[in-house]
C-alpha positions in Angstrom: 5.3 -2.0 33.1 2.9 -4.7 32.0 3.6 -5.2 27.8 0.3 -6.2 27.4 -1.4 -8.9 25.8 -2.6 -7.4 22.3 -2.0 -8.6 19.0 -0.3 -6.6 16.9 -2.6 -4.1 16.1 -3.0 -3.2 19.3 0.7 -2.7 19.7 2.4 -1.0 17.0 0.4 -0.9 13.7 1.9 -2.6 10.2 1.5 -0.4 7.4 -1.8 -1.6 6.1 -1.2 -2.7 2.6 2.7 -3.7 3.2 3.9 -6.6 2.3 6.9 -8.7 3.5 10.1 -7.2 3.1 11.3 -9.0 0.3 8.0 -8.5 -1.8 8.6 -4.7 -0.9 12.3 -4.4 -1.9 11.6 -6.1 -4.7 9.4 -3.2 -6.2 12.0 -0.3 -4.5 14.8 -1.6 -5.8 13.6 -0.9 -9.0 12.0 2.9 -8.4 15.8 4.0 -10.1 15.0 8.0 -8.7 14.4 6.0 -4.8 17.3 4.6 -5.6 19.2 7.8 -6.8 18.0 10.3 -3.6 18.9 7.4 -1.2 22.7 6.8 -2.8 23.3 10.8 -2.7 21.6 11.1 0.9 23.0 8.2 2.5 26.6 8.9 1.2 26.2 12.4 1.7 25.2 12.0 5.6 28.0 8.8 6.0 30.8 10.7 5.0 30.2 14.0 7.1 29.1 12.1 10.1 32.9 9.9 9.5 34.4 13.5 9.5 32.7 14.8 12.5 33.7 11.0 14.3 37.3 11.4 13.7 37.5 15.1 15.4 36.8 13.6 18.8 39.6 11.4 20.2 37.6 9.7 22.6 34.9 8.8 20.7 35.7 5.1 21.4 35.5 5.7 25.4 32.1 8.0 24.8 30.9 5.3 22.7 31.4 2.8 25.6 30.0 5.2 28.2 26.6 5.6 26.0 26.7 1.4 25.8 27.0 1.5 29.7 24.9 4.1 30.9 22.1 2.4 28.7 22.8 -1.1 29.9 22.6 -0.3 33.7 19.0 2.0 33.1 18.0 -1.3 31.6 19.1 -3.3 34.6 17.0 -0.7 36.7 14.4 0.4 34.8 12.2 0.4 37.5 13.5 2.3 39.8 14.3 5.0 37.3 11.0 5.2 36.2 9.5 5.4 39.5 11.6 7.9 40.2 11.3 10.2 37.3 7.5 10.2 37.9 8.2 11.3 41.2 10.2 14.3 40.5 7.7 15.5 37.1 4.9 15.0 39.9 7.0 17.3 42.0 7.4 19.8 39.2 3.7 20.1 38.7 3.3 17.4 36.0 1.2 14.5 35.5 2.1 11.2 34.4 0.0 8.1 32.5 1.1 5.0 32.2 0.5 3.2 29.2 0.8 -0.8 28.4 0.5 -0.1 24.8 -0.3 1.6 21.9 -4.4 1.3 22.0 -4.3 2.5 25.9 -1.6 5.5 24.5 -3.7 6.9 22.3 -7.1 6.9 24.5 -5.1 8.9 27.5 -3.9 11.3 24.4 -7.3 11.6 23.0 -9.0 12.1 26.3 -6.7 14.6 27.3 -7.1 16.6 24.3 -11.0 16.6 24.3 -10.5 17.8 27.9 -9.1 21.1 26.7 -11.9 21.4 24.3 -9.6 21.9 21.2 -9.8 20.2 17.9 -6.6 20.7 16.5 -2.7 20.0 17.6 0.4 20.9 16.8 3.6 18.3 16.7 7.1 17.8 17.4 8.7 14.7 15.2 8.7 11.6 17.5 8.8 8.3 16.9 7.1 6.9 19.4 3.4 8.7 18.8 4.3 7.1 14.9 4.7 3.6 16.5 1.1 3.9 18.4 -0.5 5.7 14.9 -1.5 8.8 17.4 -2.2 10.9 14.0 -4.7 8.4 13.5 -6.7 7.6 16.3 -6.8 11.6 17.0 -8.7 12.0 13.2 -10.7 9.4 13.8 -11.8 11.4 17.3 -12.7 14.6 15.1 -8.4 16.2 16.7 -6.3 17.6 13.6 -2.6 16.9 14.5 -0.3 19.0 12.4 3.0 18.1 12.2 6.0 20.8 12.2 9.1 19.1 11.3 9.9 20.2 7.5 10.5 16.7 6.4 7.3 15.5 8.5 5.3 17.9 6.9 6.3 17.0 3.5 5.3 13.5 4.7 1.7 14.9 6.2 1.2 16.7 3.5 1.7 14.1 0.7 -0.4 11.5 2.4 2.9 9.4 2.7 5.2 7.9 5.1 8.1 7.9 6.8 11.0 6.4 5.2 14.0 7.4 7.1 14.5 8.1 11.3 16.6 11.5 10.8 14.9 12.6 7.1 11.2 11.3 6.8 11.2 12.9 3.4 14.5 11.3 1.6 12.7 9.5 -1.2 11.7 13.1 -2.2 13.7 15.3 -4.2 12.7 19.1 -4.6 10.5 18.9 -7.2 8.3 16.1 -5.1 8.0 18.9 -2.3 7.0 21.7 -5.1 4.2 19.7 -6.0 3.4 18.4 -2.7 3.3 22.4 -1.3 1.5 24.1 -4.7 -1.4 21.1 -4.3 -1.8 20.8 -0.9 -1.1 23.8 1.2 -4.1 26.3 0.6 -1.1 29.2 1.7 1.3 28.4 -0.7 2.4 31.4 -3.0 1.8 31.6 -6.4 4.3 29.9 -8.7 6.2 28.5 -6.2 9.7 27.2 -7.8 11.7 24.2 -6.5 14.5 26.2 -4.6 15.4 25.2 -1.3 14.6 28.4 0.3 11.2 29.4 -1.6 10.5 25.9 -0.1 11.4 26.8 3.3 9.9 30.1 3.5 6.8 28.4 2.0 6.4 26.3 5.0 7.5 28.5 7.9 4.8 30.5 6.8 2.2 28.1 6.7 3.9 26.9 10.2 3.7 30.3 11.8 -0.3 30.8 11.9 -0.3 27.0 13.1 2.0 27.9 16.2 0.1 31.0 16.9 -3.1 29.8 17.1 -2.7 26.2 18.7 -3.3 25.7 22.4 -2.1 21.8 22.8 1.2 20.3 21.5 2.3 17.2 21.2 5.8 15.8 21.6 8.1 13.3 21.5 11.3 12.9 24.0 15.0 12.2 23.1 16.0 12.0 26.9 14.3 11.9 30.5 16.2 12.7 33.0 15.3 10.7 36.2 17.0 12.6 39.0 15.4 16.2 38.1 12.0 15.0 36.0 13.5 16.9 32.6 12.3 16.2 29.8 14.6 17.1 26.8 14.4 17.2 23.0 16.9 17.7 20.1 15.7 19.2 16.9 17.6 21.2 14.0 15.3 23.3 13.2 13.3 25.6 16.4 9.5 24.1 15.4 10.3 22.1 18.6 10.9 25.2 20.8 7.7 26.8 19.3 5.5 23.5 20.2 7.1 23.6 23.9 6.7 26.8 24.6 3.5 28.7 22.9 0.8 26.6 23.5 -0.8 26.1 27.1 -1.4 22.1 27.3 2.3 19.9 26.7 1.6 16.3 26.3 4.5 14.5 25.5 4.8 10.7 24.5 7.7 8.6 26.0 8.9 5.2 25.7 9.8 3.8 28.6 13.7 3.0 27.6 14.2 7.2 27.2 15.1 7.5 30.9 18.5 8.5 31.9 19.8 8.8 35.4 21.4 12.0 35.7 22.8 15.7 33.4 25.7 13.9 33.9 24.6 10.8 31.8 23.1 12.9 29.4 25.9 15.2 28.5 27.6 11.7 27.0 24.5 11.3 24.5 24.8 15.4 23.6 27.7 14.1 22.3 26.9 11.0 20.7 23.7 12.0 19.1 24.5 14.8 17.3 27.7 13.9 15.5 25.6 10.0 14.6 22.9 11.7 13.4 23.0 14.8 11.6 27.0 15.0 12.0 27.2 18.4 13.6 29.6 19.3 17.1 26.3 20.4 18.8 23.0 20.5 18.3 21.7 23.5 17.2 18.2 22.9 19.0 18.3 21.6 22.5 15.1 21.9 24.9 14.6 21.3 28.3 11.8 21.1 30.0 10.7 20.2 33.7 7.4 20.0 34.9 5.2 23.3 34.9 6.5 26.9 35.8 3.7 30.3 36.2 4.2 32.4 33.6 7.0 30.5 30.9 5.4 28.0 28.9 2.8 25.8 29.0 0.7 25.7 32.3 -0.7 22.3 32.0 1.9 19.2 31.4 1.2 15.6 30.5 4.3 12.9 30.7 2.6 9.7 28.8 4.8 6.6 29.7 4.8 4.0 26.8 5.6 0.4 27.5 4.5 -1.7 23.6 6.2 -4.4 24.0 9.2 -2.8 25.4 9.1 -5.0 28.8 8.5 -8.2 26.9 11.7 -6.9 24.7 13.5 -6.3 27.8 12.9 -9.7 28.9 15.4 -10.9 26.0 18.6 -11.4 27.0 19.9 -11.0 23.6 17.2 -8.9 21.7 17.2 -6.2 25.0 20.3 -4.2 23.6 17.8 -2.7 21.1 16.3 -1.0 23.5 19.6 1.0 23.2 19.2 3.1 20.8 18.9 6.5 20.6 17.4 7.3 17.3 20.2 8.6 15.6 19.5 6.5 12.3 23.6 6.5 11.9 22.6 2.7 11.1 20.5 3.4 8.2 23.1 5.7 6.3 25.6 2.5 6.0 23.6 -0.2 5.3 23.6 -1.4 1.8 20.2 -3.1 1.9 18.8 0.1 3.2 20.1 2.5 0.6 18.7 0.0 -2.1 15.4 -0.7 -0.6 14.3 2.6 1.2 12.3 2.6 3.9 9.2 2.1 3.0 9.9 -1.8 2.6 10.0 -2.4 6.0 6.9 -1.9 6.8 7.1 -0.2 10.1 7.9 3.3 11.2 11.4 1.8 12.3 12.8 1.2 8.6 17.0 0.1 8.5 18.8 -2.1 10.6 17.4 -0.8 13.4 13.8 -1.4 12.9 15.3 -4.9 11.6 15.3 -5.7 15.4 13.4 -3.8 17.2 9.9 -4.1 15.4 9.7 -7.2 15.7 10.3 -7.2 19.2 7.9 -4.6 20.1 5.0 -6.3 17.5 6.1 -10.1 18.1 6.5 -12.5 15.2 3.3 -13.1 14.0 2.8 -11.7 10.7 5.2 -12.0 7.4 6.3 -8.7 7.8 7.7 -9.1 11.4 9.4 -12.4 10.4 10.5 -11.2 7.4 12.7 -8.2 8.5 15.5 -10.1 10.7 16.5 -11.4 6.8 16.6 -7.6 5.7 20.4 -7.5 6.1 23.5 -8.8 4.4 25.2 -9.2 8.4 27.5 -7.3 6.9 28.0 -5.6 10.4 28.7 -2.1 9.2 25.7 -1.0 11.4 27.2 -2.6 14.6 30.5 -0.4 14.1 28.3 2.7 13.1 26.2 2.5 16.4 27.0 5.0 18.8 25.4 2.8 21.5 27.8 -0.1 20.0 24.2 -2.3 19.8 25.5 -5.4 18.3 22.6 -5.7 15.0 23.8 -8.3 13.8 23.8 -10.9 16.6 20.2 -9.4 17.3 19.2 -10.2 14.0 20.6 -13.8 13.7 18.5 -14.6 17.2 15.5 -13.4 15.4 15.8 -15.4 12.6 16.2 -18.4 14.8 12.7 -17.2 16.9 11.4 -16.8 13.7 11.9 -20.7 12.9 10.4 -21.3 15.9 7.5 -19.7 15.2 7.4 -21.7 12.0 8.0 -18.7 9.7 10.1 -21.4 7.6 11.7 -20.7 3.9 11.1 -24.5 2.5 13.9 -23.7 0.1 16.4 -22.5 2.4 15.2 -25.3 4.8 16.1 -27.3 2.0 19.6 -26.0 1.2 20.7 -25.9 4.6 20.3 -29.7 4.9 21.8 -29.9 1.8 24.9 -28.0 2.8 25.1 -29.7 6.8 25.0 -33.3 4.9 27.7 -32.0 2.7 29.7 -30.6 5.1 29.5 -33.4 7.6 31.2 -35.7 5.4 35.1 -34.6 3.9 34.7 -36.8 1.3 31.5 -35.2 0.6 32.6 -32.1 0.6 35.6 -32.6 -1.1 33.0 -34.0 -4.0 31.1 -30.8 -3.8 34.4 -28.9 -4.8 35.2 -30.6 -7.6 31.6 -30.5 -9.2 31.5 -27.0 -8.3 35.0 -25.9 -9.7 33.8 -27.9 -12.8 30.7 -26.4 -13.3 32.3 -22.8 -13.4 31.6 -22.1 -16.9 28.3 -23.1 -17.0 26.9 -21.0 -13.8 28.9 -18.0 -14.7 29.9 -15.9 -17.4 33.2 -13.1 -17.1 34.1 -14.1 -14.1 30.7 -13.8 -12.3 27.3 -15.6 -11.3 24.5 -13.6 -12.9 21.5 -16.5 -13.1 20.9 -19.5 -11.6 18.5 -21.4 -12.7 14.7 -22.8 -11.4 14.1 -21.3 -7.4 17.6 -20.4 -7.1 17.2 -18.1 -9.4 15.3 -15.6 -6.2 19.4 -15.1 -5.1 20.3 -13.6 -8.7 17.2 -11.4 -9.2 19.0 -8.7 -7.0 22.5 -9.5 -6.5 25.5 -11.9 -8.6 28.7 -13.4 -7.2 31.8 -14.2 -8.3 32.5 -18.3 -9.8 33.9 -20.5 -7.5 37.8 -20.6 -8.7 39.1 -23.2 -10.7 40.5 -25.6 -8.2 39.6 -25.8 -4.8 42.1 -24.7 -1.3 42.2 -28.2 -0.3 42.7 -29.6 -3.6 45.6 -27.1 -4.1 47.1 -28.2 -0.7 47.3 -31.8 -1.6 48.6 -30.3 -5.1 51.1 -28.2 -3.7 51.8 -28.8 0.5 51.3 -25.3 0.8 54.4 -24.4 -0.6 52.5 -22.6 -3.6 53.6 -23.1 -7.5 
C-alpha cells in the first residue's frame, strides 16, 4: 500500500489556475448569486438533515459505532484489504493495485482500450475526480460521460465541482437552461427553466448513453471485506443503469472504503443517508459482488487506490480523516463554506473536509495545500455534524502547525503572535495592553463594532468586523469591585 513518491501532480491534481484559498474566497465572497444559492442550499439541507437526526434516538450510539468500526479497519487495513481481494477474486473479479493517481489512471486507460470502446459512462465518485480520470481518458482518445444530474450539469458546463453531495449548487435553474439549450445537441426546443422540463431533458439525453455504452465506470461508497461486495448509494437509479447494462464494470476505490462485514455496513445505511441528503433510507442502494452469467456485467475490474492515503494513515492525528464517508454533512454548517463556495478550495474535496484531507493526500507543498488548514473559523460545528464524529478541528490546527514547518509562514501573523506571547507573558504587560485597548475603543470602532483597521491589519476587516473591546477590562473591574459587582 506504498503512497508513492510523486509530487503533487502525480497524486491528486490542483485545479490548474487556483489560487490559495484566501485569494479565492476573496473573489467568491463577492459573486452575491454564489453567495445567495449556497445560503438557501446549505440552510435548506442543515435544517432537514437536523430533523431527520432527532427521529433516531440512538443516533449518538450509531454515531460512536460508525467512529469505531472505522478506527479498527484503520488499525487493520491490511488484512481487510487482503482479504477483500481475495473474496472479489473468488467472485470472478479482478483487482489492481494502485500507489497513486498517475498509476490509477493508466490501469483505467488500459483497461478500456482492451475492450476496444471509445466512450464510458459514469457513476459520481470522488475518488476517479481526485486522480483527474476524465482527463487522462480524453487525452487517450476515451469519452467519459458522466450520469449524475448535478455531474452532468458540471460536464456539461465545462465547470467543477463545488460541493461533495450537489456538484452543481452554485447553479441555479436558469444556469442549467442555458447550460442544456447550448450544449446538449438533444435538447428540445425552447426548453424553460422548470425543474422537470430539466429533468426530463436530461434523462433523455442519459437514456441513449446507457443503451449504447459497453464499459462503466464507478465509484464505491462501501467494500465489504468478508463477501467482496461492492456497494453504492445514489438518489437517483443512473447508478443501477451504469452497474448493470453495460458488459465491462471498472470501479475506482480508495483504499479506506473497506468495511469488515453487512453487519458493519448496516450502521453507515444509517448514518449516511440521514448526513447527507437527510432521508430514512436511501432510495438507491447497489450491491454488487464479483461477476455472475447472465445479470450484469460479465467482466469486473476492482482498482484499489492508495494517493497518499498510507502516508495519511501514518498520522496519528491527521489519520481520522480517513474516516469519512462522503456525506458532505460538514460542508452544509460551515460558515466559511457557505460564503466561499467550493471552488476556493481548490481541490475536488471543497469544506472542512477537504480542509484536511487534501492536504494529506497532496502534501504541503504548494500555497494552496498550506493554505486550506486556515479555511475555517475552528468554530467546531463540523466536528459535531460528522456522523463519523472526525474531530476537524484538531486535524486542522495540526496542519497549520506542519504547515510552519514546512515554512509556509504568514510574516504578519508571525509577527502578532510574538507580539501577543510577549504580552501575555508579562501581567503587567498585559494589564498595559487592556488599558490602551479599552482606551482606544472609540477610535477602532464605530456603533459598537470594529469595521477597519488600519495598514496590514486591515486583511482581518476586509471580510469580517468584531465587536470593541468593552470599556474597562475583567481584571480591572475585579480590583474595582472584588467581584462583588456594582
Amino acid at each position: 500500500m506504498s503512497s508513492g513518491t510523486g509530487g503533487t501532480a502525480a497524486r491528486m491534481p490542483t485545479y490548474l489556475g487556483m489560487p490559495a484559498f484566501p485569494d479565492a474566497a476573496r473573489r467568491a465572497v463577492g459573486d452575491t448569486r454564489l453567495r445567495r444559492n449556497l445560503a438557501h442550499a446549505t440552510t435548506t439541507i442543515r435544517r432537514r438533515r437536523a430533523e431527520a437526526v432527532a427521529e433516531l434516538d440512538d443516533w449518538a450510539a450509531l454515531r460512536e459505532a460508525g467512529r469505531q468500526i472505522k478506527d479498527h479497519v484503520l488499525a487493520n487495513l491490511g488484512h481487510y484489504l487482503r482479504l477483500l481481494e481475495e473474496k472479489v477474486t473468488e467472485a470472478g473479479g479482478t483487482v489492481h493495485w494502485a500507489r497513486d493517481a498517475a498509476e490509477a489512471n493508466r490501469i483505467v486507460t488500459d483497461l478500456v482500450r482492451a475492450t476496444g470502446e471509445t466512450e464510458v459512462v459514469k457513476v459520481k465518485s470522488m475518488a476517479t475526480q481526485e486522480i483527474g480520470l476524465n482527463e487522462a481518458l480524453a487525452e487517450a482518445g476515451i469519452t467519459a460521460h458522466e450520469t449524475d444530474l448535478a455531474e452532468l450539469i458540471v460536464q456539461l458546463g465545462d465547470d467543477r465541482p463545488s460541493h461533495i453531495l450537489v456538484p452543481a449548487i452554485h447553479r441555479n435553474r436558469a444556469d442549467i437552461r442555458d447550460i442544456f439549450r447550448r450544449t446538449m445537441p438533444d435538447a428540445p426546443a425552447g426548453l424553460s427553466d422548470s425543474p422537470a422540463e430539466l429533468a426530463e431533458a436530461a434523462r433523455r439525453h442519459l437514456r441513449a448513453k446507457f443503451l449504447s455504452a459497453k464499459v462503466a465506470v464507478s465509484g464505491v461508497n462501501f467494500a465489504v471485506a468478508d463477501t467482496g461486495t461492492l456497494v453504492v448509494l445514489e438518489s437517483e437509479g443512473n447508478g443501477r443503469m451504469c452497474l448493470t447494462l453495460p458488459e465491462t464494470l471498472i470501479s475506482v476505490m480508495g483504499i479506506e472504503k473497506v468495511v469488515p462485514s453487512w453487519r458493519d455496513l448496516e450502521v453507515f445505511l444509517q448514518l449516511l443517508p440521514r448526513s447527507s441528503t437527510a432521508e430514512r433510507m436511501n432510495p438507491y442502494t447497489s450491491a454488487w459482488t464479483g461477476v455472475t452469467p447472465g445479470d450484469g456485467p460479465s467482466d469486473f475490474h476492482l482498482v484499489l487506490l492508495d494517493n497518499g492515503r498510507t502516508a495519511t494513515l501514518a498520522d496519528e492525528v491527521g489519520r481520522q480523516a480517513l474516516r469519512c464517508i462522503r456525506c458532505s454533512a460538514c460542508l452544509n454548517v460551515c460558515p466559511v463554506y457557505a460564503r466561499a463556495g467550493g471552488h476556493a478550495y481548490g481541490s475536488p474535496y471543497p469544506g472542512p473536509i477537504g480542509a484536511i484531507l487534501s492536504p494529506q493526500i497532496r502534501g504541503i507543498g504548494s500555497d494552496v495545500d498550506s493554505s486550506l488548514p486556515y479555511a475555517s473559523s475552528l468554530c467546531g460545528a463540523c466536528f459535531e455534524a460528522c456522523p463519523v464524529a472526525i474531530d476537524i478541528p484538531e486535524v486542522l490546527v495540526h496542519l497549520r502547525a506542519r504547515a510552519v514547518e514546512k515554512g509556509h509562514k504568514h510574516p504578519l501573523e508571525r509577527a502578532v503572535m510574538d507580539v501577543a506571547g510577549w504580552t501575555l507573558r508579562s501581567p503587567a504587560r498585559l494589564a498595559l495592553a487592556q488599558r490602551a485597548a479599552s482606551a482606544g475603543r472609540r477610535v477602532v470602532g464605530r456603533r459598537g463594532r470594529i469595521r477597519r483597521l488600519p495598514g496590514p491589519l486591515s486583511a482581518w476587516t476586509d471580510t469580517r468586523d468584531a465587536p470593541v473591546p468593552p470599556k474597562e477590562s475583567f481584571r480591572a473591574w475585579w480590583n474595582r469591585t472584588g467581584g462583588k459587582g456594582e
